[in-house]
KOLBADREN-10340 format. One record per residue: residue in one letter; x, z, y of N, C-alpha, C in turn. Coordinates in steps of 0.05 Angstrom, whole numbers, plus 32768, in hexadecimal, padded with zeros to 4 digits. Atoms other than C-alpha are relative to their C-alpha. Layout:
BEGIN
aXZYXZYXZY;...
***
This chain:
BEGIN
x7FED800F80117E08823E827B7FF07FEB7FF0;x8009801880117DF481FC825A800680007FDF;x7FF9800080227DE881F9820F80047FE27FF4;x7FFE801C800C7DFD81C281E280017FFD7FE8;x80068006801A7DEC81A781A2801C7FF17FF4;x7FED801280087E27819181757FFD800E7FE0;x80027FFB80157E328184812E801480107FF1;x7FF07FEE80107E4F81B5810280147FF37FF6;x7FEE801680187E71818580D680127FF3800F;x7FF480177FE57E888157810F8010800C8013;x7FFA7FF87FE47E9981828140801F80098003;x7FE6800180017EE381898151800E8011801F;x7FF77FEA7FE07F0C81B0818B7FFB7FE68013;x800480137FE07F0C817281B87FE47FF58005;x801B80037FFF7EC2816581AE7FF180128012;x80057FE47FF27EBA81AE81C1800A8001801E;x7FF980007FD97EE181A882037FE87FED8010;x801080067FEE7EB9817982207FE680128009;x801D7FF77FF47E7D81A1821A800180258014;x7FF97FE07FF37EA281EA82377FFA7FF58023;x801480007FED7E7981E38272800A8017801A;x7FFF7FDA7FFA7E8282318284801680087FF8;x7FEC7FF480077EB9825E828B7FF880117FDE;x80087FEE80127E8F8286825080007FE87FE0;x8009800B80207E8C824A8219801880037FEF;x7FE58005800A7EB6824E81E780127FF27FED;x7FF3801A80117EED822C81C680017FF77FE9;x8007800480177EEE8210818B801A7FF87FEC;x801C7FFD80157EEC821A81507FFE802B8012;x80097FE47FEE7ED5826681707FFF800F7FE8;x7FFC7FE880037EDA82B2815C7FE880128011;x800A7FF27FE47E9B82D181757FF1801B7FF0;x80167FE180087E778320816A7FE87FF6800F;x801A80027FF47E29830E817F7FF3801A7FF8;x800C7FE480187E0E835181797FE6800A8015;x800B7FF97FEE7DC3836B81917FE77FF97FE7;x800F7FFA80107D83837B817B7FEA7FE37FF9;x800E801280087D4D835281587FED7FF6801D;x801280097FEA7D2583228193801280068018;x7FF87FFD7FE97D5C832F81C580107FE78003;x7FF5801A7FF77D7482DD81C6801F7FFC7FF7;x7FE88004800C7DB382EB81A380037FE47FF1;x7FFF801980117DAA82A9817980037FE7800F;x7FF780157FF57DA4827F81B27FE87FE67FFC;x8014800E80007D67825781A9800A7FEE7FDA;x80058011801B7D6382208163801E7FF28001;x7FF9800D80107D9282028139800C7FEF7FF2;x7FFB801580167DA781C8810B801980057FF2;x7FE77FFE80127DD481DD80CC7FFC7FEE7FEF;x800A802080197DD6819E809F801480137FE5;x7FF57FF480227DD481BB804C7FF27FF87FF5;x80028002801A7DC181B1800C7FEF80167FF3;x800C7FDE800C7DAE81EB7FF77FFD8018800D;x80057FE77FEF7D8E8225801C7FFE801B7FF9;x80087FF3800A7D90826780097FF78012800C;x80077FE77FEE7D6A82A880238003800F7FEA;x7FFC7FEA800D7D7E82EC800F7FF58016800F;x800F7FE87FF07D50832680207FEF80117FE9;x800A7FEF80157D1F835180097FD97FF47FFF;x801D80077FFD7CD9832D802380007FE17FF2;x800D801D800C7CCC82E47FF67FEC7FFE8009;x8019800780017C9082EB80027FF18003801D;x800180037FE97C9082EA804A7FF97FD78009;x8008801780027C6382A7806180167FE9800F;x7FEF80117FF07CA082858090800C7FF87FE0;x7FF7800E801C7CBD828080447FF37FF67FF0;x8019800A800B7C83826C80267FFD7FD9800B;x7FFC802180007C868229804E80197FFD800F;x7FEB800E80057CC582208051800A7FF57FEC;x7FF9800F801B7CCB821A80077FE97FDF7FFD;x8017801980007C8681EC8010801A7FEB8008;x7FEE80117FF37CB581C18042800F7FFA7FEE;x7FEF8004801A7CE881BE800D7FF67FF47FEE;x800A8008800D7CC381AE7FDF7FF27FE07FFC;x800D80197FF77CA28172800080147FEF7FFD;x7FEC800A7FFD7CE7815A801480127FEB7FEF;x7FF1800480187D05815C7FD37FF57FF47FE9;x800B8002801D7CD381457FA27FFD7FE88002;x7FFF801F800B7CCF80F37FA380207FF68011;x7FDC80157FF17D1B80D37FAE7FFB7FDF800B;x800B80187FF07CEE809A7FC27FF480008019;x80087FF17FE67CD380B77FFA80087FFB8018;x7FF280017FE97CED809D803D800980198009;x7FF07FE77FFD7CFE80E78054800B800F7FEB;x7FFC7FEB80187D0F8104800E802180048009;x7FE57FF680017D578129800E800580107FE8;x7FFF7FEB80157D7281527FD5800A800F8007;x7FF57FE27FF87D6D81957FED7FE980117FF4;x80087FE580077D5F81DC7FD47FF380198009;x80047FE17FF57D42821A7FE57FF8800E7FEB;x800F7FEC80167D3F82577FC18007801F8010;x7FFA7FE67FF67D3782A17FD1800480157FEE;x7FF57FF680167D5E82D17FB37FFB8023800A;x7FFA7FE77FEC7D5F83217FB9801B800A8004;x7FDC7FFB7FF17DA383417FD2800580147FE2;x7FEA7FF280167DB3835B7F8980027FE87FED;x8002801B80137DB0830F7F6B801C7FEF801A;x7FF780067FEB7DE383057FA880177FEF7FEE;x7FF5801680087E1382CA7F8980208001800D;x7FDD80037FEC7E6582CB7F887FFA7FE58009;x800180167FF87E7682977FB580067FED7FEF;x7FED801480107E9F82717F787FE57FE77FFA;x8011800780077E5982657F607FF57FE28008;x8002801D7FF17E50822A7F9A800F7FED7FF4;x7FE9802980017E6581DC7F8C80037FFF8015;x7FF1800A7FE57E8C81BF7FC07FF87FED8003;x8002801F7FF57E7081847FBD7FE07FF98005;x80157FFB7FEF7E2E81A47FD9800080128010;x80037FEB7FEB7E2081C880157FEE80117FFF;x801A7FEB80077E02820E80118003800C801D;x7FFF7FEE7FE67DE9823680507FF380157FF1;x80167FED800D7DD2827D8038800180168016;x80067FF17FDD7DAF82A980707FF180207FF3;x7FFB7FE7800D7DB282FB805F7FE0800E8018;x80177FFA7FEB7D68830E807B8007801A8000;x80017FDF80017D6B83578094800D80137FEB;x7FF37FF980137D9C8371806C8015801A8012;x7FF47FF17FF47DBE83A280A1800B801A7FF5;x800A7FE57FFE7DA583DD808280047FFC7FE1;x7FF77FFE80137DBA83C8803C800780147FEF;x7FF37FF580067DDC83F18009801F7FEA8009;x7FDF80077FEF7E2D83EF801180037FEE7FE4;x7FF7801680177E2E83C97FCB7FF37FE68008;x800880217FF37E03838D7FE9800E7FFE8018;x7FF1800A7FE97E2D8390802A80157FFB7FF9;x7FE58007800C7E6883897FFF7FFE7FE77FF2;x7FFB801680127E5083507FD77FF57FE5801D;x800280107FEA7E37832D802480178003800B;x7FE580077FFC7E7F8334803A800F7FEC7FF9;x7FEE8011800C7E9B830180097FF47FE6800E;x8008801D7FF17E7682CC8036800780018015;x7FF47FFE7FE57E9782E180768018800C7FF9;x7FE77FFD80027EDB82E580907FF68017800F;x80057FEC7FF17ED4832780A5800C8017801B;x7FEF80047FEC7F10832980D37FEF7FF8801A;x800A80147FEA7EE682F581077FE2800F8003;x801F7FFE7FF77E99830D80F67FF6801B7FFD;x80147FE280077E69834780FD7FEA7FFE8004;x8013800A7FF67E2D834B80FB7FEA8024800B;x80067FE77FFA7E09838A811B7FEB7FFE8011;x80257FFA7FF47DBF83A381397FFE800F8012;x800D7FEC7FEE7D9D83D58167800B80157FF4;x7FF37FDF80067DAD840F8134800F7FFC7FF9;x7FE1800080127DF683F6811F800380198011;x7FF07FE57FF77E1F843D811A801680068018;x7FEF7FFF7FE97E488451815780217FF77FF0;x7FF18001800C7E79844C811F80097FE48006;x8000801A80067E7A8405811380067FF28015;x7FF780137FE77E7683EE8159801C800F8010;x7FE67FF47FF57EB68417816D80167FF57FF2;x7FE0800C80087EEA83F1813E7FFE7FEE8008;x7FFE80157FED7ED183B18164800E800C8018;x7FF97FFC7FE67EDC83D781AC801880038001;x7FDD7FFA80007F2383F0819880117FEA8007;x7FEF800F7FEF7F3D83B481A77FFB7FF8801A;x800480117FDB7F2583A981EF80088029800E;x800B7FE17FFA7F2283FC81FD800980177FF6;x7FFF7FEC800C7F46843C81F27FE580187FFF;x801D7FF17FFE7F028460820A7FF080007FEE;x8016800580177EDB845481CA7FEC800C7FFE;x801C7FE97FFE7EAD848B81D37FEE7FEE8017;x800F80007FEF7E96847782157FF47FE68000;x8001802080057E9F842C820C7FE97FF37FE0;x80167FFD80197E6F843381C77FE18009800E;x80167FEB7FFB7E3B846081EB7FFB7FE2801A;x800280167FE67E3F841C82297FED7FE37FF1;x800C801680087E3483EB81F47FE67FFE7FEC;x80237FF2800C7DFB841281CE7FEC80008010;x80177FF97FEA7DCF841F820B7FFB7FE28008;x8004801D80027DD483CB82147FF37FF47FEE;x800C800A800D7DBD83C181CC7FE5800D8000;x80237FEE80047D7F83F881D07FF17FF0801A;x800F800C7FED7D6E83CC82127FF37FE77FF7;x7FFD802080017D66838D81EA80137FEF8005;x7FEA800B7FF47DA083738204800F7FF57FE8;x7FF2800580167DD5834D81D680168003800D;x7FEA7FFE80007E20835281DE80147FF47FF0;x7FF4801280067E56831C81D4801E800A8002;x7FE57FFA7FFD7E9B832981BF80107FEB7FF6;x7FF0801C7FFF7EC682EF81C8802180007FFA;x7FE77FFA800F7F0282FA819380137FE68009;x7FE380117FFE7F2982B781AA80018009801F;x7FFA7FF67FE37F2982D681F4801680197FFE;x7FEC7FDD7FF97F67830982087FEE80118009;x80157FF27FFB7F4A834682097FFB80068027;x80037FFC7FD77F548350825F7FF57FE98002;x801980097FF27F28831582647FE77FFD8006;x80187FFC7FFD7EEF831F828A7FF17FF47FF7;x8011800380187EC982F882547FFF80017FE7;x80057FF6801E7EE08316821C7FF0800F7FEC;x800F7FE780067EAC834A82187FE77FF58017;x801380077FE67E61832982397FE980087FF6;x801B7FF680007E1B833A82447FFA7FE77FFE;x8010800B80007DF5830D822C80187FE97FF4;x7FEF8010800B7E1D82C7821B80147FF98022;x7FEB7FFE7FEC7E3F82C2826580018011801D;x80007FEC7FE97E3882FC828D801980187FF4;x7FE57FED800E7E83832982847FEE80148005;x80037FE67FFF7E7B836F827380108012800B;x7FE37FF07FF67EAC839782968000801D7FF6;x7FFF7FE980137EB583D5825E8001801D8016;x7FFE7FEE7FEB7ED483FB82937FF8800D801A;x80167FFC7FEE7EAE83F782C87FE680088003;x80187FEF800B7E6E840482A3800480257FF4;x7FF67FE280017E968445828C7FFA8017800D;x7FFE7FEA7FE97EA3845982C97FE9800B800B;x801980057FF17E5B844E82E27FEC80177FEF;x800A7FE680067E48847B82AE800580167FF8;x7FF57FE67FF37E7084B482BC7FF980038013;x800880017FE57E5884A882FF7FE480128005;x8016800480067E1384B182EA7FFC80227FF7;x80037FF1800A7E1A84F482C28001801E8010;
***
């Protein structure tokens, strides 16, 4: 499947059609579950979110990728005479300094990125909720609880046991797993390996009943 760069800001449903390439791309504005362990390509290669203000929330500052990125920042931002200068921010915060959203101006753009925070307490996963619609997103790892990934499967799957235990043995492989919420659930790309390979729930089921 062919990837394509488009702007966030810009980008519009009929912008988006031209570039659906693949039965697997999807439409826009999109509904997607990307779920899979750290280094298994879930992200999709680099980038470009145009902001203002960056924020990281974690528990390592002092980790050197942040170290010069604030440098970068710093360079950026400090002469407004500067042929490249922009007025932008970075700051890193820990996840109990975590910010109601009200807190943002609107009439700057904030991106704020939740480093490793999986494994949280349930009072920092409650105060990282108010930045997602949590209807549309999830975000889940190698050791998310069988729990967790079974109120996603319920809607594709009365099997939940078996259909949990199908899509666990995919994340302990490395593997990531795509759940494509604007797709009816009977279509064979509602549920894919990888970003366009279908998963067929049931079929993998069967295969491991087969197996036992």
């Amino acid at each position: 499947m062919k990837l394509f760069l488009m702007d966030m800001d810009e980008a519009n449903k009929h912008v988006a059609s031209r570039c659906q390439s693949h039965p697997a791309s999807p439409s826009w504005p999109f509904k997607m579950i990307v779920t899979g362990k750290s280094g298994s390509g879930k992200k999709g290669g680099r980038r470009y979110i145009s902001c203002d203000d960056l924020i990281v929330c974690g528990y390592h500052p002092d980790e050197p990728k942040w170290a010069f990125v604030r440098y970068i920042y710093g360079i950026i931002s400090k002469d407004p005479k500067a042929p490249y200068y922009e007025n932008i921010t970075f700051s890193y915060i820990s996840p109990e300094k975590i910010p109601s959203t009200r807190a943002f101006s609107s009439e700057r753009s904030t991106t704020i990125i939740f480093e490793d925070l999986c494994l949280a307490p349930e009072h920092i996963q409650n105060k990282i909720g108010q930045f997602l619609e949590m209807d549309d997103i999830r975000i889940f790892h190698a050791y998310t609880s069988r729990e967790d990934i079974s109120k996603i499967i319920r809607r594709y799957t009365d099997d939940v046991k078996n259909a949990s235990m199908v899509i666990n043995s995919y994340l302990r492989k490395s593997e990531f797993i795509v759940f494509d919420l604007d797709k009816p659930e009977d279509d064979p790309l509602a549920i894919r390996l990888r970003f366009d390979t279908p998963l067929d729930l049931q079929k993998e089921i069967e295969l491991r009943q087969k197996k036992k």
